[in-house]
N, C-alpha and C positions, 0 to 999 in steps of 0.2 A: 238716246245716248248709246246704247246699246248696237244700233245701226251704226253709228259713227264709229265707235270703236272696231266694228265689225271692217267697216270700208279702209279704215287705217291699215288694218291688218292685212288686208287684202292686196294694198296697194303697195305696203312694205314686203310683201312675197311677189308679187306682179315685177315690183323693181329689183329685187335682189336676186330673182332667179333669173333674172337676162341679162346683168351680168358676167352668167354662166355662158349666155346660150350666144352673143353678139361674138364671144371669143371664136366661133365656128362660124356663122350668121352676121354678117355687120353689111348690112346693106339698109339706105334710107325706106326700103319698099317694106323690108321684112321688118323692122324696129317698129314703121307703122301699123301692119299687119297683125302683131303680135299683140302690139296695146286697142287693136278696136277690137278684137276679137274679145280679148279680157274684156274691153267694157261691154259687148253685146251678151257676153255670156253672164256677167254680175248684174247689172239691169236687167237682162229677162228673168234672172231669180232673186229680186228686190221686187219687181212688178210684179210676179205669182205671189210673194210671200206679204209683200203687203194692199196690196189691191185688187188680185184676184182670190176667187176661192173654188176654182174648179179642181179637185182632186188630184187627177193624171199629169195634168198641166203642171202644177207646183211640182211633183213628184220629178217631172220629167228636166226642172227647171233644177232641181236639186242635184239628178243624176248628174246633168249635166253642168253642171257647178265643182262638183266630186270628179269628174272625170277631167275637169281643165287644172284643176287647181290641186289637185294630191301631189302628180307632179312636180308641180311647181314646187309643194314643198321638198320634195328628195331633191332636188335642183337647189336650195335655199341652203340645205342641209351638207348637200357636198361642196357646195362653195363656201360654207363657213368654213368647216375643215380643210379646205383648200386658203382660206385668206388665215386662219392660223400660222398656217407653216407657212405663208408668206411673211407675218410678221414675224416669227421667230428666226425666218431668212433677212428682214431688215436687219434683225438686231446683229445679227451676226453676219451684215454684208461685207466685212474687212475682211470675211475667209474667202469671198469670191472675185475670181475676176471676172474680164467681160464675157469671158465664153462660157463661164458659167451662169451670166443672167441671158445665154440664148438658152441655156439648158432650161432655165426657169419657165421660160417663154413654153418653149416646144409642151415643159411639164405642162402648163397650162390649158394647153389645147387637147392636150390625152385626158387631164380631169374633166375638160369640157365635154367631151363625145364621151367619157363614161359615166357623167351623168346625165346626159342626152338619154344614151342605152339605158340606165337604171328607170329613168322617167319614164319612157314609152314602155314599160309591163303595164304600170297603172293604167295607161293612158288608155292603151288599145285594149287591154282585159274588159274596163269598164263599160267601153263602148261597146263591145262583142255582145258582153253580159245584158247589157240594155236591146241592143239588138234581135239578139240569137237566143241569147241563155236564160231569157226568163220564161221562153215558149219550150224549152227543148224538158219537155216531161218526161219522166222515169215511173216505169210500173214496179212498186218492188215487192215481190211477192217473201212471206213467210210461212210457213206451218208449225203452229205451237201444241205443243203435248199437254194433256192434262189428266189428272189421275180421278177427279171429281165429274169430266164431262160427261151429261147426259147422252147416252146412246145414242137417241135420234137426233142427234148434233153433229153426231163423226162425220167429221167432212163438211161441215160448215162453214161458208166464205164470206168475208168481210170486207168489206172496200170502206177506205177512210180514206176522205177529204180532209183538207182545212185549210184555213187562213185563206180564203177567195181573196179579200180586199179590192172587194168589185171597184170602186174609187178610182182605180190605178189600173183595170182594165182598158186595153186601147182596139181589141180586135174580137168583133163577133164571130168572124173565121173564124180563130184560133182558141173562142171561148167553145164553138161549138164541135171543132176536134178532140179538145178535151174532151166534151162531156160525151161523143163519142166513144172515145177511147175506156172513161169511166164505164158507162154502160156494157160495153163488150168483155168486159170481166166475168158479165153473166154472174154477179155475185146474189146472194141471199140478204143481205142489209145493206143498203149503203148509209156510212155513218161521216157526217159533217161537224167539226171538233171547233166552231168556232169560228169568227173574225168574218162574218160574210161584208161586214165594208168598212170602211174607215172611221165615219162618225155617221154620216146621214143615209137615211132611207131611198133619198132619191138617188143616189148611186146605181141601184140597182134597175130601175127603171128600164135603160136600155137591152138588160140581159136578165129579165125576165120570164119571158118566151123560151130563149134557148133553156133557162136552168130548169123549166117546167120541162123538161122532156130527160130528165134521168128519171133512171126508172131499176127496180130492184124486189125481188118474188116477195119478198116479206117487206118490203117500205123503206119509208126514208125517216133516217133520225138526227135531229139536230140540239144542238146547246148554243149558247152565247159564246162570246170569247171577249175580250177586255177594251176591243176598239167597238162593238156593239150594243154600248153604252152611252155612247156621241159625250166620252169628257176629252174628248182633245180639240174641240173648237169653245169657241164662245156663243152663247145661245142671248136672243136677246130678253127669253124670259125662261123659267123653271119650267111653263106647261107647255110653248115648243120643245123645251128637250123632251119631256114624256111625252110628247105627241110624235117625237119623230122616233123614240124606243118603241111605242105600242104600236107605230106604223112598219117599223122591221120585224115586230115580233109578227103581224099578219104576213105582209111580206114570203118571210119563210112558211106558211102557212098554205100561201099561193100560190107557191114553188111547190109545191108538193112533201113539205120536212117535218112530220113532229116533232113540234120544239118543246124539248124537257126541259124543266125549271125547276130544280132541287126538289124533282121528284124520280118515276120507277113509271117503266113497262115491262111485261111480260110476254116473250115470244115461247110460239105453245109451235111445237112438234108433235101431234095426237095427246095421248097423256103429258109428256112432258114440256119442261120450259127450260128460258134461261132467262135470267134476271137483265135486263138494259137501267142500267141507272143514269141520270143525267146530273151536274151541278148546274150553276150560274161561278160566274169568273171569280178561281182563289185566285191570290199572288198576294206575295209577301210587300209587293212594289202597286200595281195597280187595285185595281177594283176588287174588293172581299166578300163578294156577296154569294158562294157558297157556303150550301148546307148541308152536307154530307146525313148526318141524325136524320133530317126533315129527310132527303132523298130518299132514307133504305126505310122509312115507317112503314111500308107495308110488304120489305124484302124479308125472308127467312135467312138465318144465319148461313144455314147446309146449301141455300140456291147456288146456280153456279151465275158468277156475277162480271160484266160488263159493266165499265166505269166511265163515261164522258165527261172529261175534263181538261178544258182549254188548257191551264199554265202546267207543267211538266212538277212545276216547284209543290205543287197541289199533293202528289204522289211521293216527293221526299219527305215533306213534313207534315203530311196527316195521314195519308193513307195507309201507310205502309207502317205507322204505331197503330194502326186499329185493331179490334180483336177480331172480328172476324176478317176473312180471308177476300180478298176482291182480286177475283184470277185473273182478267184483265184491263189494266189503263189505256185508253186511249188519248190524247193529246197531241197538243200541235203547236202553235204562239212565237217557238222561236226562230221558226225560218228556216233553223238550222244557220242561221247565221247571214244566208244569202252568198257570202263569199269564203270562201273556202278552199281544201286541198282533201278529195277523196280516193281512198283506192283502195277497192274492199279486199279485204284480207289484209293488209299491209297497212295503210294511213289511213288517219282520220284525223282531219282539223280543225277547225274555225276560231277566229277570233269571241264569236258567243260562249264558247267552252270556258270562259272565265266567269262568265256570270251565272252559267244554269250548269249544272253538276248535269244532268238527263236534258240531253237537247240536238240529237237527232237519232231515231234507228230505234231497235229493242231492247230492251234491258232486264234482267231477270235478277231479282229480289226472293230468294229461297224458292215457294212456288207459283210468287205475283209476276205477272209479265207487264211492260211498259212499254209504250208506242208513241215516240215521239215525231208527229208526222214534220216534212220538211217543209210545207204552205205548196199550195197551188199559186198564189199569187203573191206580189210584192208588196213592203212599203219602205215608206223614206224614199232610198234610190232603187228605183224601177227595173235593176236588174240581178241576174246572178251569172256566177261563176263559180264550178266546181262544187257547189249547191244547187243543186237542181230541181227544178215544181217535183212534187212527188205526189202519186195515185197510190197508196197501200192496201196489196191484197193479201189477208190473212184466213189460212185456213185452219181452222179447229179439229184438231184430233185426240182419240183418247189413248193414253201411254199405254193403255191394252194392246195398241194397235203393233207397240214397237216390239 
């Protein structure tokens, strides 16, 4: 039923935005052109969404769905307001003469081609974004001050990942420039905040190899994140789902990532350390199964303390009432939205800024600092724009220094 309503809808923006578009376009060729393309492009994302279950495939079937059809709504949307003031021109057609229903006319073909122009941002954005903008990676370097940091810390570099969403990977080139790219930071940890695939372990299969070759002086450290849990497909029994959880949990294991689970490591600089804490996925929305108490049982209050935790939401509402002090969050989950409007010093946008208060960049809470990574990779639609994959290099220094 669901479907049906779905194809109704579809079919009622398919016809009412051409409409719009025949008033510029009225040729037998392009009237055809127009309605098979709509059906090639609604059939191959009815055929991923109910009969395939390949990852990228659906994903790409999706993008591609979102990119014909946004469109079409802003085309839908300016021809109503355009058949508006049509009718409120019937009603009051005894004020026109005939040369004012050329005037109507000619109106009609200037609402056409500016809603033509309004459509084509979505259109060609999307595609770029899918194209271009979900490979175009950004290094964005930080240096954070701290009054508590261990000496033999000063100057300590951090690289965070996150959200791979292997799933939705399409190029081993372009996975292995990345990790290229990661690795030449030359950093001291590299930390992984999460979401290495969509639901299943075999995801990652094809890019295994490459992810075994990051590499970092002090190791690699991972957590869960909330699609690493396989609840958004259908399992045909409870012990595949835990068979295919304990097989990502090895997985990252065979990558090379210590994967923390609501517990602590300690990294040692001769005498000294710094505390690495891991959770399993808060959110107020998904998956709850951090344990912040169980993580720090065997941290000291005075350690200086590194937090990994997938949802950002994790760090408004528990971390940041704790009593002791957790100098830094690391985090990632929301993309940053994917599509957006960035311009550092000046804007900062995305439509995700409604749902997550912390949801991309650093953010400082008295002396806690928060790290909301942008994803390495995609999900849903397969691309970005004006959000961009992000590599975070954070360097640790002591406010002695300043």
């Amino acid at each position: 039923m669901n479907w049906i309503l779905f194809l109704l809808f579809v079919i009622f923006i398919d016809y009412y935005s051409y409409q719009l578009i025949r008033n510029i376009i009225n040729s037998k060729i392009s009237k055809y052109l127009y309605f098979i393309i709509s059906f090639l492009v609604v059939s191959y994302f009815f055929y991923e969404y109910k009969i395939q279950t390949n990852n990228y495939n659906r994903s790409l079937s999706l993008g591609l769905f979102v990119s014909f059809f946004s469109p079409k709504l802003i085309l839908v949307l300016v021809n109503l307001l355009e058949d508006i003031v049509r009718l409120i021109t019937v009603i009051f057609k005894w004020f026109f003469n005939n040369e004012g229903k050329i005037k109507i006319s000619s109106r009609r073909k200037f609402i056409s081609k500016l809603g033509l122009g309004l459509a084509s941002i979505p259109f060609f954005s999307l595609n770029f974004g899918m194209l271009w903008g979900k490979n175009n990676i950004k290094v964005l370097n930080y240096t954070l001050f701290f009054d508590d940091l261990p000496s033999s810390f000063d100057g300590y570099k951090l690289t965070q990942i996150s959200d791979l969403h292997a799933g939705n990977l399409d190029s081993l080139d372009k996975l292995e420039s990345a990790i290229q790219l990661i690795n030449s930071q030359n950093s001291d940890l590299i930390l992984f905040t999460g979401d290495l695939v969509n639901n299943e372990a075999n995801e990652l299969t094809p890019w295994i190899t490459a992810l075994s070759k990051l590499k970092a002086k002090d190791g690699l450290y991972s957590i869960l994140g909330n699609h690493d849990y396989g609840d958004y497909r259908s399992w045909p029994s409870e012990k595949e789902k835990l068979d295919n959880f304990n097989k990502i949990k090895k997985t990252q294991q065979q990558i090379g990532f210590d994967l923390i689970l609501n517990d602590s490591r300690y990294i040692y600089k001769g005498a000294q350390k710094l505390a690495l804490i891991g959770v399993e996925n808060w959110s107020n929305v998904f998956k709850k199964k951090g344990d912040l108490s169980k993580a720090v049982k065997n941290i000291r209050a005075e350690d200086f303390k590194i937090l990994l935790s997938h949802d950002p939401t994790h760090w408004q509402k528990v971390v940041l009432n704790e009593k002791i002090n957790y100098n830094l969050t690391l985090s990632g989950h929301t993309h940053g939205g994917q599509f957006g409007i960035e311009i550092p010093g000046y804007l900062k946008w995305s439509p995700v800024q409604w749902r997550y208060k912390y949801w991309a960049g650093i953010y400082k809470n008295k002396n806690q600092y928060l790290n909301v990574n942008r994803g390495l990779g995609t999900t849903a639609v397969p691309g970005r724009v004006g959000i961009w994959p992000e590599v975070t290099v954070i360097t640790l220094k002591s406010s002695n220094d300043v």
